[in-house]
VMD Tcl script that builds the backbone (N, CA, C; Angstrom):
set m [mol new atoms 111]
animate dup $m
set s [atomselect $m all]
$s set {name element resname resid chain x y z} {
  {N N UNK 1 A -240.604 23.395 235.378}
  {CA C UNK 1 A -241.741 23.200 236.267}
  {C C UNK 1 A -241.804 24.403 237.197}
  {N N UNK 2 A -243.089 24.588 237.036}
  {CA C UNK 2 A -242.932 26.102 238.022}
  {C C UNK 2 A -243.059 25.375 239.512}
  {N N UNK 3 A -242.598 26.616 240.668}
  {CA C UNK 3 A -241.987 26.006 242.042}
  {C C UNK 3 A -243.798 26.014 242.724}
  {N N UNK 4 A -244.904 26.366 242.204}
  {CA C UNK 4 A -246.154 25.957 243.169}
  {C C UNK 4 A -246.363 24.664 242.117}
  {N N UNK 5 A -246.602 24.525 241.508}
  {CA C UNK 5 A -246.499 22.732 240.991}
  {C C UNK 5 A -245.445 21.824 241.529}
  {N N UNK 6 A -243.949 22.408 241.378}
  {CA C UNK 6 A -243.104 21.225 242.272}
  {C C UNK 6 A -244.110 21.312 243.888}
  {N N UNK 7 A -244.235 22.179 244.374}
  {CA C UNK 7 A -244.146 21.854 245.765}
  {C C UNK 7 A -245.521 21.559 245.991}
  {N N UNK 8 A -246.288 21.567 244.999}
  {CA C UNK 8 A -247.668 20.537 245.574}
  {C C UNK 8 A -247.522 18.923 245.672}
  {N N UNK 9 A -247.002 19.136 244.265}
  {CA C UNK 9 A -246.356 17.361 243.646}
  {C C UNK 9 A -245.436 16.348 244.601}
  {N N UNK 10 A -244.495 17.490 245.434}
  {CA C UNK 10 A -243.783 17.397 246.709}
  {C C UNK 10 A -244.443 16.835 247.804}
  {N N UNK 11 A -245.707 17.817 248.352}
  {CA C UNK 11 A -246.564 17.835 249.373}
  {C C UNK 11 A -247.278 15.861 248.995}
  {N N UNK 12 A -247.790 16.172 248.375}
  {CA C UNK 12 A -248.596 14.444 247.335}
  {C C UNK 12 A -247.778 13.266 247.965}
  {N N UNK 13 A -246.140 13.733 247.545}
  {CA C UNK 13 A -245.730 12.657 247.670}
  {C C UNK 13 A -245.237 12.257 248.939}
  {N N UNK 14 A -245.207 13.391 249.871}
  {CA C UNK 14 A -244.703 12.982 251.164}
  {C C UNK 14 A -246.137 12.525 251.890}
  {N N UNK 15 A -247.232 12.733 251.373}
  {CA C UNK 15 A -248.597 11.687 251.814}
  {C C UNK 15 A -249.095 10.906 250.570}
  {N N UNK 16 A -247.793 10.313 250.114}
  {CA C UNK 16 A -248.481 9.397 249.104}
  {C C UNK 16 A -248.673 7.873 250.069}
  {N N UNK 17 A -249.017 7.560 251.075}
  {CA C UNK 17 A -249.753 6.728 251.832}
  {C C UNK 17 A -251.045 6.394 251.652}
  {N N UNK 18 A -251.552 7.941 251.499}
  {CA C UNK 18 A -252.972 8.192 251.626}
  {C C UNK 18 A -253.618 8.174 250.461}
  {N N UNK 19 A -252.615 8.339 249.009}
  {CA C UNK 19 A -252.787 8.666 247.626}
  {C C UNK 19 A -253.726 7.630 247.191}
  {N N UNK 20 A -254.272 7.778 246.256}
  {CA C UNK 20 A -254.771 6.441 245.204}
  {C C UNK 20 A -255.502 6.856 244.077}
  {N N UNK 21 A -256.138 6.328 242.848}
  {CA C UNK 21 A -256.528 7.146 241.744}
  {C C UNK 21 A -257.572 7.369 242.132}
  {N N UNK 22 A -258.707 7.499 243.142}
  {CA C UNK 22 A -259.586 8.163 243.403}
  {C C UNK 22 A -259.328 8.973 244.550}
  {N N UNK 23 A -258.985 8.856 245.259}
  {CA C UNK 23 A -258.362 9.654 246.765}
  {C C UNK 23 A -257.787 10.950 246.459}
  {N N UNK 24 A -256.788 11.308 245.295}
  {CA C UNK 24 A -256.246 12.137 245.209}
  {C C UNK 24 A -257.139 13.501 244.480}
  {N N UNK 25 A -256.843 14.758 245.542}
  {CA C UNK 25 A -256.981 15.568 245.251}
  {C C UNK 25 A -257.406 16.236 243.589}
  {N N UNK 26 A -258.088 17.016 243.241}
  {CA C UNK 26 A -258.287 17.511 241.487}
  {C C UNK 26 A -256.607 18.297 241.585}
  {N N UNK 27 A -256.550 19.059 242.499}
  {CA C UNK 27 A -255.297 19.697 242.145}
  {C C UNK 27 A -254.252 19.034 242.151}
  {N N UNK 28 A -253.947 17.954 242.891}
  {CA C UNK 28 A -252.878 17.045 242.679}
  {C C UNK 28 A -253.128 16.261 241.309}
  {N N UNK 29 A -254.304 15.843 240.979}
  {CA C UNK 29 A -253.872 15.298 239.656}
  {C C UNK 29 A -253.552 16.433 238.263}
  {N N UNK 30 A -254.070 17.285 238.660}
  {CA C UNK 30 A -254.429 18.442 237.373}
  {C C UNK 30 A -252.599 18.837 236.916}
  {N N UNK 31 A -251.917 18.890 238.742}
  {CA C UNK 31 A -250.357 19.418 238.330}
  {C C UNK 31 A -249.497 18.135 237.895}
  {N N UNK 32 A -250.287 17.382 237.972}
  {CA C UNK 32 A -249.550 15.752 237.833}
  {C C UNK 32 A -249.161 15.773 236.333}
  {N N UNK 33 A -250.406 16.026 236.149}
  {CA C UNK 33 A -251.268 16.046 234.550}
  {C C UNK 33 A -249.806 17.210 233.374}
  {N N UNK 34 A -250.150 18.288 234.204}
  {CA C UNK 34 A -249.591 19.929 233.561}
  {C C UNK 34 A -248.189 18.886 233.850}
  {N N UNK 35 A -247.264 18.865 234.308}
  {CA C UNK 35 A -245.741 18.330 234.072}
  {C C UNK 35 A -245.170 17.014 233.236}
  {N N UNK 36 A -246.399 16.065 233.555}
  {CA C UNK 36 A -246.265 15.182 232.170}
  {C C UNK 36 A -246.734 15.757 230.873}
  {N N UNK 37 A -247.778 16.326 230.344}
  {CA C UNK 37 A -247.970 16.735 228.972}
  {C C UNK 37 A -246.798 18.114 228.589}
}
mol reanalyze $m
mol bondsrecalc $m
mol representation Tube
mol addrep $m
């Protein structure tokens, strides 16, 4: 995993409060996306 994908995925999860499947950011899902496939 490259280190600007960990540390967005990072960032996400320390406001995953705020998260939800519409709430979240395109770039948070897109790197979500790129480390699972």
């Amino acid at each position: 995993m490259s280190q600007t994908l960990q540390t967005l995925i990072e960032q996400a999860w320390d406001d995953r409060a705020n998260l939800g499947p519409t709430s979240a950011a395109a770039e948070v899902r897109a790197a979500v996306e790129a480390v699972i496939a």
